[in-house]
C-alpha positions in Angstrom: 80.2 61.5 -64.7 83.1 59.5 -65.6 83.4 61.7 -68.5 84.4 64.9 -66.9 87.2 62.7 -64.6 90.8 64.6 -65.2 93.3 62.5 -67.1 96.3 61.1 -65.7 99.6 62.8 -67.6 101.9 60.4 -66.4 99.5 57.4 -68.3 99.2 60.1 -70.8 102.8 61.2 -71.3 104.6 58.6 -70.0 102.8 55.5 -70.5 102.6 54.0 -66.4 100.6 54.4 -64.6 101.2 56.5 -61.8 100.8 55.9 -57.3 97.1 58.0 -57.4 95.7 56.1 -60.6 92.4 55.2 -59.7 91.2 57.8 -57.0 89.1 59.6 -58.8 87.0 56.3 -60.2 87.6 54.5 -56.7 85.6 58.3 -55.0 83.1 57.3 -58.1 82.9 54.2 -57.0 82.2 54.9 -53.3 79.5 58.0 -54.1 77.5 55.1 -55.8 77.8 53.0 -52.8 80.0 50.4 -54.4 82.3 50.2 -51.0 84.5 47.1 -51.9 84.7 48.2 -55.5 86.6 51.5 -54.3 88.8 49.7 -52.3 89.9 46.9 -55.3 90.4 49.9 -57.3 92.1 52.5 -55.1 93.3 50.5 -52.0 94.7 54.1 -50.0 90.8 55.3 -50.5 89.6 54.8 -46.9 93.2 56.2 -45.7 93.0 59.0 -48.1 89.7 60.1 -46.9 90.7 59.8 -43.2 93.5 62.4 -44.2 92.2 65.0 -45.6 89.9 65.0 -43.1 91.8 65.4 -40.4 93.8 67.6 -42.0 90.4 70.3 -42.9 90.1 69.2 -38.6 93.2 71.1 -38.5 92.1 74.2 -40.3 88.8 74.7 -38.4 89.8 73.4 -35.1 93.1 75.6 -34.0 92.4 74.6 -30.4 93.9 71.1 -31.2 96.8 69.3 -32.5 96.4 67.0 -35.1 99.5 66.7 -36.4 100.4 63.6 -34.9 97.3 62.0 -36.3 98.0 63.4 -39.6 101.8 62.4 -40.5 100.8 58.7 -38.9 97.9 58.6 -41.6 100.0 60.4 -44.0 102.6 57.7 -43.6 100.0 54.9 -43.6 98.7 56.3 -47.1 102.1 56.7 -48.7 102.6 52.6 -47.4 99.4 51.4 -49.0 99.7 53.2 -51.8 103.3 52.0 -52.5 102.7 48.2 -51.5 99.6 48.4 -54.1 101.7 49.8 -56.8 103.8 47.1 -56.7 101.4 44.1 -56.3 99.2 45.8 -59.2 102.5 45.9 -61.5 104.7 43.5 -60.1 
């Protein structure tokens, strides 16, 4: 499986690593059951996950508003993601 996983161009071209390296091994990781894995690898997983499905919520379910639910989880995810850049580099 790991195999067919899509390259990261910024590691590619540019040589760092970029904010979303890792989320494509870190979902590996969790379809295998490997729960604290994902998270060492991809801290934002759980947050990630959370997102887009509240934002396919939105799309089937007109009837509610999510959008406050979704730009608080949006913003949480863009924090994580950030604060484990840094520690992972820094």
């Amino acid at each position: 499986m790991e195999e067919y996983m899509l390259p990261c161009l910024t590691k590619k071209f540019l040589g760092i690593e970029c904010f979303g390296c890792g989320t494509q091994r870190a979902l590996l990781l969790l379809f295998k059951g490997e729960f604290k894995a994902a998270f060492l690898m991809f801290p934002a997983i759980y947050t990630l996950l959370l997102f887009l499905g509240f934002v396919s919520l939105n799309f089937i379910d007109k009837s509610r508003n999510y959008h406050k639910i979704i730009v608080g989880l949006g913003i949480t995810n863009a924090i994580i993601m950030v604060v484990s850049y840094f520690i992972k580099h820094f």
